[in-house]
N, C-alpha and C positions, 0 to 999 in steps of 0.2 A: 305120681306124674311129675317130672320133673321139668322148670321154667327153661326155655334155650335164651341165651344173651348172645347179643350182637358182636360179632366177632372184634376182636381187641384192637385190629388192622381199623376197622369202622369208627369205632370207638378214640384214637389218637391223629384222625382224619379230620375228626370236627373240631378238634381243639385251635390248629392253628387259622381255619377260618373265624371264627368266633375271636381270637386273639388280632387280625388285620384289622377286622368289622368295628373293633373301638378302638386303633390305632387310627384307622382311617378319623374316624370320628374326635378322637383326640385333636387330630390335626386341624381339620374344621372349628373345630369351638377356640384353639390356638390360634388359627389366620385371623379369625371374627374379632379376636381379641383385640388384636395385633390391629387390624385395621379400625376398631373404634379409638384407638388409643393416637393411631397416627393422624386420622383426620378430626378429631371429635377439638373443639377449639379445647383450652382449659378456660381455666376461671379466668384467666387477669387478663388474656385475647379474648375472650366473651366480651369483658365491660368494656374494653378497648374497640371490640367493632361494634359494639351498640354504640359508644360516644362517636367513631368515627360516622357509623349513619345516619346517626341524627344530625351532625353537622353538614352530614352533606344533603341530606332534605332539607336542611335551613337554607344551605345556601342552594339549592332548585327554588324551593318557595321564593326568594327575593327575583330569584334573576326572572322569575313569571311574572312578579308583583311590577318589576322593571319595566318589561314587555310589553306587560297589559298598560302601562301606566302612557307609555311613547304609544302606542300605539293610538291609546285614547287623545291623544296630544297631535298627532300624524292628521288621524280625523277630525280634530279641530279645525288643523290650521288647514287642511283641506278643504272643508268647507266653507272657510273664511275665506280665504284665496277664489273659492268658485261665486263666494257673495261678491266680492271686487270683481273680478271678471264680465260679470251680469252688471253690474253698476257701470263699469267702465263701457260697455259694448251700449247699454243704454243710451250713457250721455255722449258716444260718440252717432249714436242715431239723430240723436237730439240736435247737436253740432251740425250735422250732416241737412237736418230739416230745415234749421234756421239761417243755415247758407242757401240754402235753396230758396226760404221766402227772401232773404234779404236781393236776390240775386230777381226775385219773380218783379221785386216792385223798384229796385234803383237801377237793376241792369239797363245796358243797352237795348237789351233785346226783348225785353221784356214788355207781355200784352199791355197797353193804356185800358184803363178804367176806373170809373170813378167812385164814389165814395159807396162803401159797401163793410157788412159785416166778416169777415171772414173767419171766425171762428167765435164761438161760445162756450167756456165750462163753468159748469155749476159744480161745487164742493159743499156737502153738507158739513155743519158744525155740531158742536157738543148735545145745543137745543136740536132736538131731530124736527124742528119746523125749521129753525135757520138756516139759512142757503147762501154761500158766498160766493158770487159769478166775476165771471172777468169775461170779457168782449173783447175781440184783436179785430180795431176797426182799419180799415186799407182805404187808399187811391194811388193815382199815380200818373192822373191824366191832366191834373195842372202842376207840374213839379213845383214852382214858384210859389203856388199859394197855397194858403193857411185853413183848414179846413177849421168850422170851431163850431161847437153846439152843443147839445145835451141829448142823452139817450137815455132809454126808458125801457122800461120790459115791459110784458103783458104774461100772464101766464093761463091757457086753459087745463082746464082740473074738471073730472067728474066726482060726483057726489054719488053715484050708484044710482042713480037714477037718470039726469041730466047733466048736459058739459055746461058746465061756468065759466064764464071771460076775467080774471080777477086784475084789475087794473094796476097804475103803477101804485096808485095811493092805498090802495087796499097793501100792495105787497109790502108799503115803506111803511104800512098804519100807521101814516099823515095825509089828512087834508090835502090838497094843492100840495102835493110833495114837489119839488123840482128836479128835473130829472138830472142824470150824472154827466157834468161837464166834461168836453175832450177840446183840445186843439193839438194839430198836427201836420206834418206835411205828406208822409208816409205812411205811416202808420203809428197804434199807439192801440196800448191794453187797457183798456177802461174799466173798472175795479168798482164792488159795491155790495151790498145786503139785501137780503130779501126773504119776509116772510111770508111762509104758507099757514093758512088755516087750518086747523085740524081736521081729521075726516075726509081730507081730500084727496084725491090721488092726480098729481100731474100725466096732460100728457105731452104739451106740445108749449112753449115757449117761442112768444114774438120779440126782438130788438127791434124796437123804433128808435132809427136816427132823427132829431130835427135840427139840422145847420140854421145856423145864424140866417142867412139869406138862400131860398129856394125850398126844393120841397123836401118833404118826410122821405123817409127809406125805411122800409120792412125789411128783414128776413127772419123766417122760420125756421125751427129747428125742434124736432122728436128730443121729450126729456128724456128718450136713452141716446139720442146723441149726444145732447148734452153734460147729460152726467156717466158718461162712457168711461173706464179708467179710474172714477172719482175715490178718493183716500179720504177719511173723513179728516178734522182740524187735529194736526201734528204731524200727518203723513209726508208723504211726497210732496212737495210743489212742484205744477208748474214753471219752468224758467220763463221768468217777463220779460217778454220786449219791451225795449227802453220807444217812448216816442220817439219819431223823425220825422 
């Protein structure tokens, strides 16, 4: 029995595909070559673009470190400029109020009446019993004369059970204290101390005026009017009226 073999034609057929097939291929592993060599950095541009990128992340880092820094400074003085702003609008309210009383009690036009409290505050101090008050006492129905006398507080306070009247001597703890002298023609802040007992809670605060010649003068006023606003000692003051 004899083997048949594929005709010789068949046989010199596959030779030159088999011979493109790693021509081709040649070519391929030659390009890949070719292009790792043309982009691929070498050594001495490797360490040259490592040093150039870390210089240049050095300098990003500063110019952020810059940034944050003005920025932080931007928002300083922002806020410091809105603290002035608020100060200044303040004291031009302020300005604004005390033209207006000056204008209530020397104007022309201005109501007559006569001797009266027209404002009370109370500022707590360091001692949480001590209380430092100022009184802004008015007339303006004798321009000529001289108003003069002493004033006194009263302060009601409950104990959680019942209200107490605590006198002035109790509040000055002295005997016959004497009450706080004023003379004036206009007006004038009357300035002074006062302590509270422990355990009490205020609620309502009296100003007895008693002039030299005629009678007493009351007014009342709610310890949260009085101490409405109130900064304790170092805070804000109020701006004093000078007598007149």
């Amino acid at each position: 029995m004899s083997i048949e073999h594929p005709p010789a034609s068949v046989r010199d057929a596959g030779h030159p595909r088999l011979a493109l097939l790693l021509l081709v291929l040649a070519a391929l592993l030659l390009g890949g070559w070719g292009a790792w060599r043309s982009f691929a950095p070498q050594p001495g541009n490797a360490r040259e673009t490592i040093a150039a990128q870390r210089a240049r992340i050095d300098a990003l880092e500063q110019q952020v470190a810059t940034l944050r820094r003005s920025d932080q400074i931007s928002r300083q003085a922002n806020a410091e400029l809105q603290g002035t702003l608020a100060e200044r609008d303040e004291e031009i309210a302020s300005l604004r109020a005390d033209i207006a009383f000056y204008e209530r009690f020397v104007g022309a036009t201005g109501q007559r009446h006569g001797l009266a409290v027209h404002e009370l505050r109370l500022v707590p101090q360091r001692d949480p019993q001590l209380w430092h008050f100022t009184a802004t006492l008015t007339q303006n129905l004798s321009r000529d004369a001289v108003n003069r006398g002493r004033l006194q507080l009263q302060v009601e306070a409950s104990d959680g059970r019942r209200l107490r009247k605590l006198d002035w001597a109790t509040l000055r703890q002295q005997q016959d204290a004497p009450g706080v002298p004023y003379s004036f023609k206009y007006f004038q802040q009357v300035e002074g101390d006062i302590l509270l007992p422990p355990g009490l809670k205020p609620v309502r605060v009296v100003v007895r005026l008693q002039p030299d010649s005629g009678a007493a003068v009351e007014s009342g006023f709610t310890w949260s009017e009085a101490t409405a606003g109130a900064a304790p000692a170092g805070g804000g003051a109020h701006p004093a009226r000078k007598r007149r």
